[in-house]
C-alpha positions as CSV (number, residue, x, y, z in Angstrom):
1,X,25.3,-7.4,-24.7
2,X,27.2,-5.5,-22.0
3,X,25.1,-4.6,-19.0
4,X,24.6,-1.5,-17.7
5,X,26.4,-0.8,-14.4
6,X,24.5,0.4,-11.8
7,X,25.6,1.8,-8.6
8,X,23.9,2.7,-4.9
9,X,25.1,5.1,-3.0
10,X,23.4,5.7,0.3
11,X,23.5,8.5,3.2
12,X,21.9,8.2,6.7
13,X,19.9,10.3,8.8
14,X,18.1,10.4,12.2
15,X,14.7,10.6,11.2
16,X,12.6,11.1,14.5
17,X,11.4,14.8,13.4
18,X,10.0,13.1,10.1
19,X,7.3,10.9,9.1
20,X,7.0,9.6,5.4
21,X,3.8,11.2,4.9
22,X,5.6,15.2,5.5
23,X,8.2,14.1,3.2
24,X,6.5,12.7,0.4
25,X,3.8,16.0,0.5
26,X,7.5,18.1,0.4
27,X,8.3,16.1,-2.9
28,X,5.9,15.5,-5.1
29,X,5.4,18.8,-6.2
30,X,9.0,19.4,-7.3
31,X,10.0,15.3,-8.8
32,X,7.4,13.6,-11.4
33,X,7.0,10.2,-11.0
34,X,6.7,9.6,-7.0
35,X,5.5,6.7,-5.1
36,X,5.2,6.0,-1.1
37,X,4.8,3.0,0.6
38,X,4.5,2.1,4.1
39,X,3.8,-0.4,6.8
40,X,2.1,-0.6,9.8
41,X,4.0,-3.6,10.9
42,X,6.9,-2.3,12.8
43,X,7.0,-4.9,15.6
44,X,10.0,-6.6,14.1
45,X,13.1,-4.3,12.3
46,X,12.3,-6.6,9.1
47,X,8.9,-5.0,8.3
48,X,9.9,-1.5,9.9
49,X,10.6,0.1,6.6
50,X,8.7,2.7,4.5
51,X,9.5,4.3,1.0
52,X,9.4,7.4,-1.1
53,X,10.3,6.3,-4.7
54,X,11.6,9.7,-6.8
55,X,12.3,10.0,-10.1
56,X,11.7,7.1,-12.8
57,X,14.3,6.6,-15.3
58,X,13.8,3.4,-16.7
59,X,11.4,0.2,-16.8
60,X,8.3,-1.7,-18.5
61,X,4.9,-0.6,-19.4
62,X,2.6,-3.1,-21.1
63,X,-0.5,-1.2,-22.3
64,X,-1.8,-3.3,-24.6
65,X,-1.7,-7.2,-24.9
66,X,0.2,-6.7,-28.1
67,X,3.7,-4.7,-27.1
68,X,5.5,-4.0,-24.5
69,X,7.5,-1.0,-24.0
70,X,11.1,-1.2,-22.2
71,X,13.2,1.8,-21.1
72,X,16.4,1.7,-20.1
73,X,18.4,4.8,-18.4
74,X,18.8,7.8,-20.3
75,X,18.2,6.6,-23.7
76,X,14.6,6.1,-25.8
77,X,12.2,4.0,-25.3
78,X,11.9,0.5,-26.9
79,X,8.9,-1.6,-28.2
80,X,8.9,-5.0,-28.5
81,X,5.9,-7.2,-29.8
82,X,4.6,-9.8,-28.1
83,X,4.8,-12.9,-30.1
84,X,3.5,-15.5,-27.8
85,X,1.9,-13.9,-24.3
86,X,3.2,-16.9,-22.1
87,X,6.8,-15.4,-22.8
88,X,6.0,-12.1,-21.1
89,X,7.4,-12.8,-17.9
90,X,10.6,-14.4,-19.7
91,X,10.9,-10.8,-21.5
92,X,10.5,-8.8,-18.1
93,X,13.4,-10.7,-16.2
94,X,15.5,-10.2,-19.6
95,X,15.3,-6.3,-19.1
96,X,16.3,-6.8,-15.6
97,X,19.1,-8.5,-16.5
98,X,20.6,-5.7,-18.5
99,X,21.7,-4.2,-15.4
100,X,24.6,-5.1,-12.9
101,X,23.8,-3.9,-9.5
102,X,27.0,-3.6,-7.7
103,X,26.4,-4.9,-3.7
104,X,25.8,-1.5,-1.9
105,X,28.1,-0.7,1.0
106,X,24.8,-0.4,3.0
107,X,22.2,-3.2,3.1
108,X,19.4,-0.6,2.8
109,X,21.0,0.1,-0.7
110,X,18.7,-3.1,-2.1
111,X,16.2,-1.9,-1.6
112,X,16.7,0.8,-4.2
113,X,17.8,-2.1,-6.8
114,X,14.6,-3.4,-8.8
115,X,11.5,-2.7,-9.9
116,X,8.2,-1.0,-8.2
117,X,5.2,-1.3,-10.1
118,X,1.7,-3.5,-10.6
119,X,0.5,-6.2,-12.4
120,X,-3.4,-5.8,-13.0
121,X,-5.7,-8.7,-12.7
122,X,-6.4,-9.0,-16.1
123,X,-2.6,-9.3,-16.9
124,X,-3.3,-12.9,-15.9
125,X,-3.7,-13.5,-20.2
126,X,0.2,-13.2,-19.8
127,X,0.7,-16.0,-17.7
128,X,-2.2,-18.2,-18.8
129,X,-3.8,-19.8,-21.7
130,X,-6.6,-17.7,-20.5
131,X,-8.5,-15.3,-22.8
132,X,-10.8,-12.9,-20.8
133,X,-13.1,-11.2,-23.0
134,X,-14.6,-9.0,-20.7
135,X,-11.1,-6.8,-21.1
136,X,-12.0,-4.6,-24.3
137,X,-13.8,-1.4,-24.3
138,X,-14.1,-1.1,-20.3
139,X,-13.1,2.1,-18.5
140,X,-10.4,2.9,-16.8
141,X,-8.2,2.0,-18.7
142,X,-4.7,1.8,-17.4
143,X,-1.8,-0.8,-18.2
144,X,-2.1,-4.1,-17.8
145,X,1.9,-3.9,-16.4
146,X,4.0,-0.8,-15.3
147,X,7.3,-1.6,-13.0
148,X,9.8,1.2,-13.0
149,X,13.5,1.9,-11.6
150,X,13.3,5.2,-9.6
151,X,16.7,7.1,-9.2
152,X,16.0,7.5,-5.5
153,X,14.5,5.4,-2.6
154,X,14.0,7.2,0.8
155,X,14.2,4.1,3.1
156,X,13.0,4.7,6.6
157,X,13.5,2.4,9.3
158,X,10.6,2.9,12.2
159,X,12.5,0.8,13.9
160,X,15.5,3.2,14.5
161,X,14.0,6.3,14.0
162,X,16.8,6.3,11.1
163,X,16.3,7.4,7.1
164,X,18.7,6.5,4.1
165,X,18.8,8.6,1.1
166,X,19.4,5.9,-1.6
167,X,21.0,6.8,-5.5
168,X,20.9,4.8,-8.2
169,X,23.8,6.0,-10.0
170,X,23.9,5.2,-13.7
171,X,26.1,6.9,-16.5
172,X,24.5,10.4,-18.2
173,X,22.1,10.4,-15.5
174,X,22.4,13.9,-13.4
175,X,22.2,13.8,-9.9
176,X,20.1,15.8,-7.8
177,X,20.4,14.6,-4.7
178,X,21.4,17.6,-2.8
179,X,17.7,19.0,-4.0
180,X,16.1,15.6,-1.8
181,X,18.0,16.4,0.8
182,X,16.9,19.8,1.1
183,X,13.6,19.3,0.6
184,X,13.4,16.4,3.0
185,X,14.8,19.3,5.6
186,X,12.5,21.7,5.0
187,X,9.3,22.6,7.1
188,X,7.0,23.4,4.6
189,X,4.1,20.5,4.2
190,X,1.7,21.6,1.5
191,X,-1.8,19.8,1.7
192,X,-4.6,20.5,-0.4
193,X,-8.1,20.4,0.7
194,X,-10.2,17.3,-0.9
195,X,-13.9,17.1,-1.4
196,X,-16.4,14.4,-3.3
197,X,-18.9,15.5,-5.6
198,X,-22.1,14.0,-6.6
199,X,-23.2,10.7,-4.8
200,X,-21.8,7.2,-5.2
201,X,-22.5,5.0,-7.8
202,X,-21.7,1.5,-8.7
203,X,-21.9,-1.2,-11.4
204,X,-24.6,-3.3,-10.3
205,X,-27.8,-2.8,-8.1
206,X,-27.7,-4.7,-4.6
207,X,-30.6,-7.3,-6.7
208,X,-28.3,-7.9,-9.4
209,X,-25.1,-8.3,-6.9
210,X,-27.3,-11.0,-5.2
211,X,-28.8,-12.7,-8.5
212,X,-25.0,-13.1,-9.5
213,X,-24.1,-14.9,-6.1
214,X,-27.2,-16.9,-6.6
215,X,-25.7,-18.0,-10.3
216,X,-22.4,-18.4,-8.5
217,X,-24.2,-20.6,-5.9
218,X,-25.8,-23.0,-8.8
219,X,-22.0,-23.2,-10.8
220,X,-20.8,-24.7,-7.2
221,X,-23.5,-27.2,-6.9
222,X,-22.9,-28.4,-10.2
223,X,-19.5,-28.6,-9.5
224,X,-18.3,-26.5,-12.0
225,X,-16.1,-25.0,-9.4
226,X,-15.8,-25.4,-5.5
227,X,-15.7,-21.7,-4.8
228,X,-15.5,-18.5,-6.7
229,X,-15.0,-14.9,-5.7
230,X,-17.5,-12.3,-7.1
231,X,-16.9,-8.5,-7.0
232,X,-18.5,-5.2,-7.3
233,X,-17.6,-1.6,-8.4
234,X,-18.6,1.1,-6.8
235,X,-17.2,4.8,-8.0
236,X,-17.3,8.5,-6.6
237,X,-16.3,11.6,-8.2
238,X,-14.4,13.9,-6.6
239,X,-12.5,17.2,-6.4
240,X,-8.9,18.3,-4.8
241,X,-5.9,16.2,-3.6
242,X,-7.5,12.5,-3.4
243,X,-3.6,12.5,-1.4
244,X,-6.1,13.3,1.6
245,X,-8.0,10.0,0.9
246,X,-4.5,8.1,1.3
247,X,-4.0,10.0,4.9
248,X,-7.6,8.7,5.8
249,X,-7.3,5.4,4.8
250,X,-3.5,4.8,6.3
251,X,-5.7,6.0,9.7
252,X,-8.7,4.3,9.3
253,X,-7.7,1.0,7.8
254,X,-3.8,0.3,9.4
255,X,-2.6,-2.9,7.0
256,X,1.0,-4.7,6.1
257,X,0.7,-2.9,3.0
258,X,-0.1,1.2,2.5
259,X,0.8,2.5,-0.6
260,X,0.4,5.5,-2.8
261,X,1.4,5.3,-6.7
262,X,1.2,8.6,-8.7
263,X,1.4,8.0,-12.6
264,X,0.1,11.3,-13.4
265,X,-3.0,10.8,-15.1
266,X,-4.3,8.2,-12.7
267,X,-2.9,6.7,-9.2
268,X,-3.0,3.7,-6.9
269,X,-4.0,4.0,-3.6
270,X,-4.6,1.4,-1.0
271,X,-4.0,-0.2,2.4
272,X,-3.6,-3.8,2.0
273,X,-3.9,-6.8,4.4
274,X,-2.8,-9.7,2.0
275,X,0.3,-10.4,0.7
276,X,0.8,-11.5,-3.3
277,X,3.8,-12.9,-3.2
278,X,7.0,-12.7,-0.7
279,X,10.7,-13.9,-2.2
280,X,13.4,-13.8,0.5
281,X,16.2,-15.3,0.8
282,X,15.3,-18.6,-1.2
283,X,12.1,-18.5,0.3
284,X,8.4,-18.2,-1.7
285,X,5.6,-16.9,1.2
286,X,1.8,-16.4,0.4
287,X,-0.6,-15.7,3.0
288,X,-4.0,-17.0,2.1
289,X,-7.0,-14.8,3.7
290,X,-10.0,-16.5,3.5
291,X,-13.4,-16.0,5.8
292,X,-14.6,-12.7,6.9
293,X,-16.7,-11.3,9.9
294,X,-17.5,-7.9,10.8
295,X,-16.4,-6.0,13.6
296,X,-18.4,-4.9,16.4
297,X,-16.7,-2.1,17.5
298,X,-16.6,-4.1,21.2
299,X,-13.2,-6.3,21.6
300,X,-15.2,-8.6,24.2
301,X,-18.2,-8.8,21.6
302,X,-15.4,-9.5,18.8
303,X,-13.4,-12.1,20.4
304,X,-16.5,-13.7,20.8
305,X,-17.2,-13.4,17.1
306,X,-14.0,-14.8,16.5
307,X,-14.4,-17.8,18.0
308,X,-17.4,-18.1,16.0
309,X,-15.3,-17.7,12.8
310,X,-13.5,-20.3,13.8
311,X,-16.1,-22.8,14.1
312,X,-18.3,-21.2,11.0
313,X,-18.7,-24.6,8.7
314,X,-19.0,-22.1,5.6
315,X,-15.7,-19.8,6.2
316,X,-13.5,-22.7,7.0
317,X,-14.6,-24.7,4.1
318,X,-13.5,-21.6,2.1
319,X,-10.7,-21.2,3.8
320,X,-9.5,-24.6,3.6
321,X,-9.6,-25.3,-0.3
322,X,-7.8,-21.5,-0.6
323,X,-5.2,-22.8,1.6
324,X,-5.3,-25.7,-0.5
325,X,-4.7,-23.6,-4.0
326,X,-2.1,-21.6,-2.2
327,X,0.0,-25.3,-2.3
328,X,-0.5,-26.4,-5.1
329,X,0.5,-22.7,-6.9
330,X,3.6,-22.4,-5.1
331,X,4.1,-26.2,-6.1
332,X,4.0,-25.4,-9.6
333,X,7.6,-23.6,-9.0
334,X,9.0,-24.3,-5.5
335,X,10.2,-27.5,-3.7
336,X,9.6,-28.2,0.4
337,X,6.1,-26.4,0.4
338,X,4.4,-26.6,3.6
339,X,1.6,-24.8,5.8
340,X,3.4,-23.0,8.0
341,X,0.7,-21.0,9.8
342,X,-2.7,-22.2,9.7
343,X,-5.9,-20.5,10.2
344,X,-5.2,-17.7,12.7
345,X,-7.8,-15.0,13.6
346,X,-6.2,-11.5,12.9
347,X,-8.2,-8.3,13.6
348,X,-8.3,-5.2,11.2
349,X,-10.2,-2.3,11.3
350,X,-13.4,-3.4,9.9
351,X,-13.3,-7.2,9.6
352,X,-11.9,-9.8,11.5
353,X,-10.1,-12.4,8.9
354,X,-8.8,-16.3,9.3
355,X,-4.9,-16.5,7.7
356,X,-2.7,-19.1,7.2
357,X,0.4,-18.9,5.9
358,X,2.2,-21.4,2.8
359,X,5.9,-21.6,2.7
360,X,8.0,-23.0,-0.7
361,X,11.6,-23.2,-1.6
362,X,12.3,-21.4,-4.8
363,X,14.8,-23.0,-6.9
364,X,18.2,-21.6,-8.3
365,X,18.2,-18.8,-10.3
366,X,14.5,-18.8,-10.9
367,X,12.7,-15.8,-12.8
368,X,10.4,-14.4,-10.1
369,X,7.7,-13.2,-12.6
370,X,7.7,-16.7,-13.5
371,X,7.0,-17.5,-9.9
372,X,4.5,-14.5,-10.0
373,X,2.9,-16.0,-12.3
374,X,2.5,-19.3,-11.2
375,X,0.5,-17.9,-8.0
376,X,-1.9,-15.4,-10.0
377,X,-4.2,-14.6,-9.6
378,X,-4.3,-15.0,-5.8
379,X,-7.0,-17.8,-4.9
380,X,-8.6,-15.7,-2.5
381,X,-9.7,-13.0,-5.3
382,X,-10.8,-15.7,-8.0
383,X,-11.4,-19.1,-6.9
384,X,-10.8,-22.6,-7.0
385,X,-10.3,-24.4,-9.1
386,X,-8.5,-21.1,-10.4
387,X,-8.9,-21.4,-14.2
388,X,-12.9,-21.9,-14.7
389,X,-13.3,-19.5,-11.3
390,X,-11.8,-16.6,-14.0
391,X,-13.6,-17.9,-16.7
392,X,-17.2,-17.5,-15.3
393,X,-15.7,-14.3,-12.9
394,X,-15.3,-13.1,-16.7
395,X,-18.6,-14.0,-18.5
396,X,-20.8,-13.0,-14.7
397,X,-19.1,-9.7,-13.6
398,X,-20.1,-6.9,-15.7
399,X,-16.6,-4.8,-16.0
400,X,-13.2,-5.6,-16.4
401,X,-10.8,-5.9,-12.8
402,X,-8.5,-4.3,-14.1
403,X,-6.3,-3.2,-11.0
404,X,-8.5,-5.2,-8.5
405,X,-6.7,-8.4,-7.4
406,X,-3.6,-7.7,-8.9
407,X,-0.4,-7.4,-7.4
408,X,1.7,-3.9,-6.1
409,X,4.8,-3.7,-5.2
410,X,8.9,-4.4,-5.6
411,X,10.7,-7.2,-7.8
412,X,14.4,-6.9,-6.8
413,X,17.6,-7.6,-9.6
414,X,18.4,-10.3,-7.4
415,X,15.1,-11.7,-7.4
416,X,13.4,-10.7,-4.7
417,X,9.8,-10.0,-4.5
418,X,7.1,-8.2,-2.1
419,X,3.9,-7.8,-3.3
420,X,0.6,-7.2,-2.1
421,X,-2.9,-7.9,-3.3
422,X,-4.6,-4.6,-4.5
423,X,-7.7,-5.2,-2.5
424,X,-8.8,-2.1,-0.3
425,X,-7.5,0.2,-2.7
426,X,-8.8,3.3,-5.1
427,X,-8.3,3.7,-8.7
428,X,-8.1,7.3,-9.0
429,X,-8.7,8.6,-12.8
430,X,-10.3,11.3,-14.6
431,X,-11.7,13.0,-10.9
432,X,-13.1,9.6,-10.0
433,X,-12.5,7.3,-7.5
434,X,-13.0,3.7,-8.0
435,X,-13.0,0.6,-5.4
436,X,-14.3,-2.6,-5.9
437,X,-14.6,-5.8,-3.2
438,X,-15.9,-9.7,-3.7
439,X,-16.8,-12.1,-1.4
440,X,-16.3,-16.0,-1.4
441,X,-18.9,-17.6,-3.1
442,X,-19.3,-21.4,-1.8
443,X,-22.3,-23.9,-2.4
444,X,-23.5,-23.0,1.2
445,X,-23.6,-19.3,0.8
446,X,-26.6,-17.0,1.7
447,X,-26.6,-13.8,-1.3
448,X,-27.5,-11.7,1.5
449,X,-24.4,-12.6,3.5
450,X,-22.3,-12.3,0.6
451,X,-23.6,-8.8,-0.4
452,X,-22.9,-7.4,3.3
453,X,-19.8,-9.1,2.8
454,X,-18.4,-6.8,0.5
455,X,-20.4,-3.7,2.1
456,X,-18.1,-4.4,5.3
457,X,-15.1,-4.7,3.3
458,X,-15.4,-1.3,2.0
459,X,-16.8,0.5,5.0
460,X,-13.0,1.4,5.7
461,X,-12.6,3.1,1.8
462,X,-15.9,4.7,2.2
463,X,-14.9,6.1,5.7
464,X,-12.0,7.1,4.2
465,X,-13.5,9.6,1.7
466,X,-16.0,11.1,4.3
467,X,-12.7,12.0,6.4
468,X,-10.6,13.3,3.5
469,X,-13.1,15.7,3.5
470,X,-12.4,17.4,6.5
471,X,-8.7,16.9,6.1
């Protein structure tokens, strides 16, 4: 079939008098369909870029395991059945190949040509012979996949203080560019004010949190699996702009990964520290984080608890068969793997966390959903071995993931990839938000240690809705 041409033109601006935040609260009211993501990484000019997405006018929604729905530019939408659910990521790098991206004249242009969207946890039944039955009749629902091609990509790089309007210009699609220029110009920034309502609730008492660890512990000694990660739910309803949760968070809880995804009836908020998957330049990049400690508050006090991380028997042996499962994943697709980084302490706002990082060649013209699919579920949010970990993760937790542990972010035409782990991030939906965390459940683990575990992991989301308030 003939592809459909697609074009990227792009126009730069000094950007030192805005910030990504001002501009996206200037847009979203007048474009449908917006996203923002952002970094707070900007050490090196390579992860110095944020995005405003504006505009959707094409891509892939899988809503139910039966059908997926593919949209290409300006015409109606088409669904397909799924005949076998192994050949889903097969049929999503097929749609992508119905368009020729022409090289922009300005490198930032790529960044505009692909995909941003998710792929929930329990879109794992796509890339495995898994069958989770712990799927049906769970709320929230949302899809299982949803990537879309947005007519424009704000790119700003921190690094220059510099901003490029990118356009994705396709054939009977109108532009409106002059409209995003004037509105990233303009000096109104409407906020609206943001309050919870009612008190928190979750899916699971603290007993029955620690009565599923203690299960957990008894599948390890019997060697049903050498570690598992086991999560709880917790949900608060809310009025207002849950936009002013986002700001908190970004402040709160700095990470590689920030991100804001409005779908209308429900969005994705988070601020990730762990990467999914990274395809650059021929190279596959997963960074394992595996053993947590809480922060003190005190940088003497925490250095001191690092060192004790690194010499806790319980978080290295963790850490060590994650690393391991990082490996053999990227093994499963990529040649020359390696450990490139190993075990380093890296502070975040709340926690302090050991990373390593694994390194693989991808080979020639490989699908990168493929190569998505070969590394999900990330290790660190199911276990090891991977397969059985989601099997009893299915049969002990009492609601579906859904977003939890998945994957957010871009999958380029030319088959790039950046995606983070949706960990530290809200579900918002029907007034409610909803945030989940696990810990690593290992033959030596203490419930009690595993249940403050996941309390310290969400101290940053929970301080983030107590400051939205007064935003």
């Amino acid at each position: 079939m003939k592809k459909l041409e697609l074009q990227t033109h792009c126009r730069k601006m000094l950007a030192d008098v805005f910030t990504p935040v001002g501009i996206y609260l200037r847009i979203r009211d007048r474009f449908r369909d917006t996203v923002l993501l952002e970094s707070t990484d900007h050490h090196t000019s390579e992860n110095s870029y944020s995005f405003i997405c504006i505009n959707a006018i094409g891509g892939i929604e899988i809503s139910s395991p039966s059908t997926i729905e593919f949209k290409l530019p300006g015409q109606t939408p088409e669904r397909v059945n799924i005949k076998h659910a192994t050949e889903v990521p097969a049929q999503l790098w097929s749609f992508m190949q119905k368009f020729d991206a022409q090289p922009p004249a300005e490198k930032e242009g790529k960044f505009a040509q692909g995909l941003f969207g998710y792929t929930a946890f329990d879109a794992v039944q796509f890339f495995d012979t898994i069958t989770l039955k712990n799927t049906a009749g769970n709320e929230p629902v949302i899809p299982l996949i949803r990537y879309r091609l947005y007519q424009y990509v704000i790119a700003f790089n921190h690094f220059k203080d510099e901003l490029y309007v990118c356009e994705n210009v396709l054939p009977g699609i109108e532009s409106e560019i002059s409209i995003v220029e004037s509105l990233i110009r303009s000096k109104d920034v409407p906020v609206f004010p943001f309050s919870a309502k009612g008190g928190e609730s979750s899916n699971m008492t603290d007993d029955e949190y620690r009565s599923m660890v203690s299960k957990g512990i008894q599948r390890c000694m019997r060697g049903d699996v050498f570690q598992i990660v086991l999560s709880r739910r917790f949900q608060q309803g809310f009025a207002g702009d849950e936009f002013n949760v986002y700001r908190a968070l970004r402040s709160v809880n700095p990470s590689p990964y920030l991100f804001f995804f409005d779908y209308g009836d429900y969005k994705l908020m988070g601020s990730s520290p762990e990467a999914q998957l990274i395809i650059q330049n021929g190279k596959a990049v997963v960074h394992p984080i595996a053993g947590t400690f809480k922060r003190s508050g005190d940088d003497e006090v925490d250095q001191q608890m690092a060192e004790k991380l690194l010499q806790d028997a319980k978080e290295n042996a963790e850490h060590v068969m994650l690393v391991d499962l990082a490996r053999n994943d990227l093994s499963r697709a990529c040649d020359d793997v390696v450990v490139s980084r190993y075990r380093q302490v890296q502070y975040y706002s709340h926690v302090i966390h050991l990373v390593s990082e694994v390194t693989g060649r991808v080979k020639k013209d490989q699908n990168p959903f493929e190569l998505l699919a070969k590394t999900f579920p990330a290790g660190t949010l199911s276990g090891a071995p991977k397969f059985k970990a989601m099997e009893i993760i299915d049969d002990y937790e009492p609601t579906a993931r859904s977003y939890y542990g998945g994957g957010i972010g871009f999958i380029g035409f030319d088959g790039s990839c950046n995606h983070a782990i949706m960990i530290r991030t809200f579900l918002s939906k029907n007034n409610t938000l909803i945030y989940q965390a696990g810990a690593g459940v290992v033959a030596a683990s203490v419930p009690e240690n595993e249940l403050q575990e996941v309390n310290n992991k969400l101290n940053a989301l929970k301080k983030a809705i107590e400051i939205a308030e007064g935003i």
